[in-house]
C-alpha positions as CSV (number, residue, x, y, z in Angstrom):
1,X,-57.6,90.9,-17.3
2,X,-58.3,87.1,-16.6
3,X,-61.8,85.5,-16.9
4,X,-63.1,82.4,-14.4
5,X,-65.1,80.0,-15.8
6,X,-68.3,79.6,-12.9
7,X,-69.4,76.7,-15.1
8,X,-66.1,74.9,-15.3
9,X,-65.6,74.9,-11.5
10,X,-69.1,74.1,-11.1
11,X,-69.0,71.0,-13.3
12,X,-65.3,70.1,-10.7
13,X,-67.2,70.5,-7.6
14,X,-70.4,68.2,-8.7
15,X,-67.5,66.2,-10.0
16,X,-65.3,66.0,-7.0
17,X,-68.8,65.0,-4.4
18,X,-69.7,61.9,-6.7
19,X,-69.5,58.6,-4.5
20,X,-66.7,57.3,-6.6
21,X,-64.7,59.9,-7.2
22,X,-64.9,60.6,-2.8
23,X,-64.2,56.8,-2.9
24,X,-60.9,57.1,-4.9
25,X,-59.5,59.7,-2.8
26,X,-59.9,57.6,0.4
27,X,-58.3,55.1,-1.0
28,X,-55.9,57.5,-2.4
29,X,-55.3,59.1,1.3
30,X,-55.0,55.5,2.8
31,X,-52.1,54.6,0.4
32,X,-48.9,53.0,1.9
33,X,-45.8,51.6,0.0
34,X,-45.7,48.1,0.9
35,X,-41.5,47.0,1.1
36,X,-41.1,43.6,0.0
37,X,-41.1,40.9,2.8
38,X,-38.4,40.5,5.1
39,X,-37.0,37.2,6.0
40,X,-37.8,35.3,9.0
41,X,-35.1,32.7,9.7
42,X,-31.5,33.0,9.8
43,X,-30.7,31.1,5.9
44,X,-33.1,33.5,4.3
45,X,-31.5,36.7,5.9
46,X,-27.8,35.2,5.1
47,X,-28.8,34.6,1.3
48,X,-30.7,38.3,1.2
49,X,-27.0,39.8,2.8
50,X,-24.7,37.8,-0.3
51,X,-27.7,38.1,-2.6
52,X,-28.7,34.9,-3.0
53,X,-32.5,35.6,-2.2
54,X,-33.5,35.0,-6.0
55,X,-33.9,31.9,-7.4
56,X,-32.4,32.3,-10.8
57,X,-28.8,33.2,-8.5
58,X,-29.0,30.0,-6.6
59,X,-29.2,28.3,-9.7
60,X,-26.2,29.7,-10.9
61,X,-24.1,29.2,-7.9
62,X,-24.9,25.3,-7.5
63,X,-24.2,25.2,-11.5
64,X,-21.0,27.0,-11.2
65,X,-19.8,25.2,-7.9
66,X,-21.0,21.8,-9.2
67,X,-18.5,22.2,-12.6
68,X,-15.8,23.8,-9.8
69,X,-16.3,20.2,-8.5
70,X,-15.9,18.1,-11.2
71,X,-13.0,19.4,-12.6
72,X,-11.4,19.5,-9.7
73,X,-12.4,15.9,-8.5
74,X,-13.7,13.6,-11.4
75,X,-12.2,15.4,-14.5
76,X,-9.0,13.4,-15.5
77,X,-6.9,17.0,-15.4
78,X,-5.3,16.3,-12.0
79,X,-5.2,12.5,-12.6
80,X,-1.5,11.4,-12.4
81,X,-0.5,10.7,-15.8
82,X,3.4,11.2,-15.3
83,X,5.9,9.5,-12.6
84,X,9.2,10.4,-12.4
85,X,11.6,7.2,-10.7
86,X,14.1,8.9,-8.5
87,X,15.7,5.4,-7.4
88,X,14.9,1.8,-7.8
89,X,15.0,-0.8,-10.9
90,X,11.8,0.4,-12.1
91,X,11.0,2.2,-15.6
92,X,9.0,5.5,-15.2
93,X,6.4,3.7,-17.5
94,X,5.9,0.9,-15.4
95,X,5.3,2.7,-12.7
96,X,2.6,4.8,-14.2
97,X,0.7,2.4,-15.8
98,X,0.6,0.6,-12.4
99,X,-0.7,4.0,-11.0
100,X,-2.8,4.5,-13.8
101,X,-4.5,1.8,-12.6
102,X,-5.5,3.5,-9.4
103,X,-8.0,5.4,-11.1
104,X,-10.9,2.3,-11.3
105,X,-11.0,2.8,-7.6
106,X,-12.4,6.0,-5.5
107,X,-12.5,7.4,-2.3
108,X,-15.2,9.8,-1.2
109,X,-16.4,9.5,-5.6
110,X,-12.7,10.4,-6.1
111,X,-10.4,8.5,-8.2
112,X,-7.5,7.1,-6.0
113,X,-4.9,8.3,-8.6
114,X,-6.4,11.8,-7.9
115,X,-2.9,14.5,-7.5
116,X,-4.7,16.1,-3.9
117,X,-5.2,12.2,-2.4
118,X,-2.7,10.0,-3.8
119,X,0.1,9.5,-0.7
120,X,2.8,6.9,-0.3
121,X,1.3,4.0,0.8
122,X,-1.3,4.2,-1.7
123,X,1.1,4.5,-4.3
124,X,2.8,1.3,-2.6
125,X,0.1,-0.7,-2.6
126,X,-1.2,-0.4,-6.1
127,X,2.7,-1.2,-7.4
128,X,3.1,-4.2,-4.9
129,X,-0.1,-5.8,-6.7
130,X,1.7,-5.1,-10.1
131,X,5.1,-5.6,-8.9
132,X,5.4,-8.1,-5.7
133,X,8.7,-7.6,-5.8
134,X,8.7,-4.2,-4.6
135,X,9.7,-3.4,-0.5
136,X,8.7,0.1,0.1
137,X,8.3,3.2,-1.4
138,X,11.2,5.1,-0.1
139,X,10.3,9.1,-1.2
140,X,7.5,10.2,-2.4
141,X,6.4,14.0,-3.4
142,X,4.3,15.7,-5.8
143,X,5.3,17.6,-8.6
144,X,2.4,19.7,-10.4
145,X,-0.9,18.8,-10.8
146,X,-0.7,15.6,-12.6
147,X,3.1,14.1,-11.6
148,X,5.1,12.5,-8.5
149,X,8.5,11.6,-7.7
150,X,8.9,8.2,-6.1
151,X,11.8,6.5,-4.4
152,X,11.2,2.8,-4.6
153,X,13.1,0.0,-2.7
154,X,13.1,-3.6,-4.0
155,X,12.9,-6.4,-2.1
156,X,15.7,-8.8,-1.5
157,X,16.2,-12.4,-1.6
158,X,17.5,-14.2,1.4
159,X,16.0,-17.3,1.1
160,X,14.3,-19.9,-0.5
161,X,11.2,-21.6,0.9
162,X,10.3,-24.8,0.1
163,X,6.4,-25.7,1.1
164,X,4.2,-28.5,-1.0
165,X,6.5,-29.3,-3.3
166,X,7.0,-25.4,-4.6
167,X,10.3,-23.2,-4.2
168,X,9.6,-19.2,-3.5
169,X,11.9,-16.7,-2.8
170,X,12.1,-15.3,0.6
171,X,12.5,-11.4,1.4
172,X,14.3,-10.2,4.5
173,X,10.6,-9.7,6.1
174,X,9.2,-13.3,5.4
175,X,7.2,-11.9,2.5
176,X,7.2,-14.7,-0.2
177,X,7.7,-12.5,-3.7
178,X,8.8,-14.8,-6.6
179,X,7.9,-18.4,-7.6
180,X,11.0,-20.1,-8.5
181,X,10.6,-22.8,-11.4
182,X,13.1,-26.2,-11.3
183,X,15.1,-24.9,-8.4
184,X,18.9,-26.0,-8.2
185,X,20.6,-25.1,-5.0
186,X,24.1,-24.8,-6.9
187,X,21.6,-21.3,-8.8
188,X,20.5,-20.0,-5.6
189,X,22.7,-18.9,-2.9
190,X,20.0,-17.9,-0.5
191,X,19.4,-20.4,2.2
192,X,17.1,-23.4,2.1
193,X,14.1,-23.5,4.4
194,X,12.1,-26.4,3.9
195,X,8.2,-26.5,5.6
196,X,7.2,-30.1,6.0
197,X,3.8,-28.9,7.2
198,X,2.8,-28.7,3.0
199,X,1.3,-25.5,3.6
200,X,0.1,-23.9,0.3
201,X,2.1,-20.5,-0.4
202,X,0.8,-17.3,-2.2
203,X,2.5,-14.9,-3.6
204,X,2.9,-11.5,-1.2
205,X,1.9,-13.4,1.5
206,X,4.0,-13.6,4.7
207,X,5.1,-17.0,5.7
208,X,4.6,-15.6,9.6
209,X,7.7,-17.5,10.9
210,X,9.5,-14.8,12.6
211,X,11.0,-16.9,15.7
212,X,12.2,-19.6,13.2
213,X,13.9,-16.8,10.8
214,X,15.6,-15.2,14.0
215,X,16.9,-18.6,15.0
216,X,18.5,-19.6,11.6
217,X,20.3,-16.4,11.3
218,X,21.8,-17.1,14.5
219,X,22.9,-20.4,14.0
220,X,24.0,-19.0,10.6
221,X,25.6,-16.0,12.1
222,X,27.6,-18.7,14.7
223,X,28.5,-21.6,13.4
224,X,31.9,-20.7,11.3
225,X,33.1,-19.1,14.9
226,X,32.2,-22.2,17.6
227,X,31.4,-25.7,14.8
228,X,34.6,-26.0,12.3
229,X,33.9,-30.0,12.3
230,X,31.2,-29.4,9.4
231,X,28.9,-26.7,7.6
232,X,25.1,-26.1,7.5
233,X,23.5,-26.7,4.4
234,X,20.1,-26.6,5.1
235,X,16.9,-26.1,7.3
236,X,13.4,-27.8,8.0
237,X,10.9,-27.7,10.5
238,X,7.1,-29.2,10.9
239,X,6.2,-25.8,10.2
240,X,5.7,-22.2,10.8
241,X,5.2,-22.4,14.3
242,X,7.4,-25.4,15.3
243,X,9.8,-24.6,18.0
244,X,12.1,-27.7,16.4
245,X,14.5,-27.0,13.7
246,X,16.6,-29.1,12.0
247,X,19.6,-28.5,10.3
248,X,20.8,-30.7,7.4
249,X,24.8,-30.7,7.0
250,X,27.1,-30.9,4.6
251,X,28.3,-34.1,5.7
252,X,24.5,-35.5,5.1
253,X,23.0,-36.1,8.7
254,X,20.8,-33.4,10.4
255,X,21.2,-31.5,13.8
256,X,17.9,-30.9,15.7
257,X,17.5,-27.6,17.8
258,X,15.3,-26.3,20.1
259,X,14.3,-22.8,18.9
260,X,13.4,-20.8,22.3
261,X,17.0,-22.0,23.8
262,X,19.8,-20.1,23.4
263,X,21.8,-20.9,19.7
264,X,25.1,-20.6,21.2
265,X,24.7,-22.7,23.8
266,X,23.4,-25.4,21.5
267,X,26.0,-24.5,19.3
268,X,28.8,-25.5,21.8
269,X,27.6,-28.4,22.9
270,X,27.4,-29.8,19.2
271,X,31.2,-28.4,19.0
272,X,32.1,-30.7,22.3
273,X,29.9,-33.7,21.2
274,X,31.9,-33.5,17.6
275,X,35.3,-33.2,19.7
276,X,35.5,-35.4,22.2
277,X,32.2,-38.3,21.4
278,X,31.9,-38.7,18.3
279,X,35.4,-39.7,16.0
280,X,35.4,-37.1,12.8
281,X,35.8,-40.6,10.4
282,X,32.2,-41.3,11.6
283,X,30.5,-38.3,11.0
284,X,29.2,-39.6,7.2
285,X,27.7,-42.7,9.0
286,X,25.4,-40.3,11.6
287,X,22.0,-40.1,11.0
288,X,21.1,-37.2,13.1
289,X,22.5,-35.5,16.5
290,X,19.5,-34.2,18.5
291,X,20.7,-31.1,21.1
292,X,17.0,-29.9,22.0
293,X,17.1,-31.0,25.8
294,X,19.0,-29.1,28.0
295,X,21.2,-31.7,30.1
296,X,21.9,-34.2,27.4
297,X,22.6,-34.7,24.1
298,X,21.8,-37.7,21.8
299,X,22.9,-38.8,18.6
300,X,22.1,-42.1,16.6
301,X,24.2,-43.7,13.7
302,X,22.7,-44.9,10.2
303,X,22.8,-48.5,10.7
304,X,21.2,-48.3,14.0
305,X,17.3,-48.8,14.8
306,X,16.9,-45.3,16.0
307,X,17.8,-44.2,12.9
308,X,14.0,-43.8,11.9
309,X,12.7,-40.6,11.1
310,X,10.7,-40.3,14.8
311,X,13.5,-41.7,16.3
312,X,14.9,-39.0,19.6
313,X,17.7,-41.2,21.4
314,X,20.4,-44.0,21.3
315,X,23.6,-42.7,23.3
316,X,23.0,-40.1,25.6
317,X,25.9,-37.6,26.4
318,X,25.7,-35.1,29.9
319,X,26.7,-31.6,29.5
């Protein structure tokens, strides 16, 4: 048998019609679960789908991506420390230390030595300011993070140029290379170009005489097959840009030419004026033999007044 306590639910009811306690349970009735704020914009819905939404995560990535950085970029790990000369006259450890040397200047924050930007003519560049002497860079690949392979081609001498009183040596492109110091023709065998315009000459630069060169390999490439009289020794100009050259021969006097007409027509008209003018036990009294006009050609002897430097004409021969 089970008892019910009249004063116990008496006691609930009064409790249960006090103001608070009615108060309480509307609030209770009224109760929603609030879900946490949805983002508005399109960044704040991309970093709530890859979790990113919280700051504390965001910090973490930029920390994490910003030492993925450095040590791919600025760290010296994939900095090339190690060159491996495949052809050239160049010692792997010349090399790198000239490459080394790319590293005290960046592109983009990264050091130019860097394994994922270093290229060919990069590589060229930094050895041509360490070795002037240096053409091309003829191969060039990459091998691991921190080594290349290089193919390097050296520059060579064909000539000697002579400008304000200094001797260089010439490359095949008109890039002055080497200083030379007490020049004797019977050391050098390259050819002699002298510039009478004094022009001051650095090293590297390019002596931007390309119709002159052309010319004097001509005449150079000729001669032996149309003059036999004599042999070139020598050649001068006013300078760079002159269309006059002059050729100093063996014999001691000098053969002007006109550079923009053709060599081997010149060429054969010095071979008739050497046959049939001028008598071969004279040639070591001529002062010059000038062949630059087209329908005559003059030639003046030592002891005669047109024998000065400016001097164009004394006999006249047609062609």
């Amino acid at each position: 048998m089970k008892g019910f306590d009249l004063r116990g639910f008496s006691e609930r009811q009064r409790r249960f019609r006090r103001p608070e306690f009615q108060k309480k349970l509307r609030a209770a009735r009224g109760f929603e679960r609030r879900s946490e704020p949805r983002p508005q914009n399109i960044r704040g819905q991309l970093l709530r789908t890859i979790g990113l939404h919280i700051l504390w995560r965001q910090i973490l990535v930029v920390l994490v991506l910003g030492a993925a950085a450095y040590f791919l970029t600025l760290s010296p790990v994939f900095l090339v420390s190690e060159v491996e000369v495949e052809s050239g006259g160049f010692s792997a450890t010349e090399v790198s230390r000239a490459i080394a040397g790319m590293g005290a200047s960046r592109k983009y924050l990264i050091p130019t030595n860097h394994i994922l930007i270093v290229n060919a003519e990069s590589v060229l560049t930094a050895l041509q300011e360490e070795f002037p002497q240096i053409r091309s860079v003829t191969s060039f690949s990459r091998s691991g993070w921190d080594r290349v392979k290089l193919g390097i081609e050296e520059r060579k001498s064909s000539y000697v140029w002579q400008s304000a009183g200094e001797f260089f040596l010439l490359d095949q492109d008109g890039v002055i290379f080497q200083r030379v110091l007490n020049y004797d023709p019977t050391s050098f065998p390259e050819t002699l170009l002298v510039d009478r315009s004094d022009r001051v000459m650095q090293i590297g630069g390019n002596v931007s005489a390309e119709k002159i060169l052309q010319f004097v390999e001509k005449l150079k490439t000729l001669w032996s097959d149309v003059v036999t009289q004599i042999t070139w020794r020598s050649f001068s100009f006013p300078g760079a840009a002159s269309l006059d050259i002059a050729v100093r021969t063996s014999t001691g006097f000098q053969i002007y030419f006109d550079v923009e007409r053709p060599a081997t027509a010149q060429l054969r008209n010095l071979n008739l004026l050497l046959t049939r003018e001028i008598k071969p036990e004279t040639y070591t009294g001529l002062s010059y033999i000038d062949l630059r006009l087209p329908d005559v050609a003059y030639y003046c002897y030592l002891d005669a007044p047109c024998a000065s430097e400016n001097a164009t004409s004394t006999q006249a021969i047609s062609r």
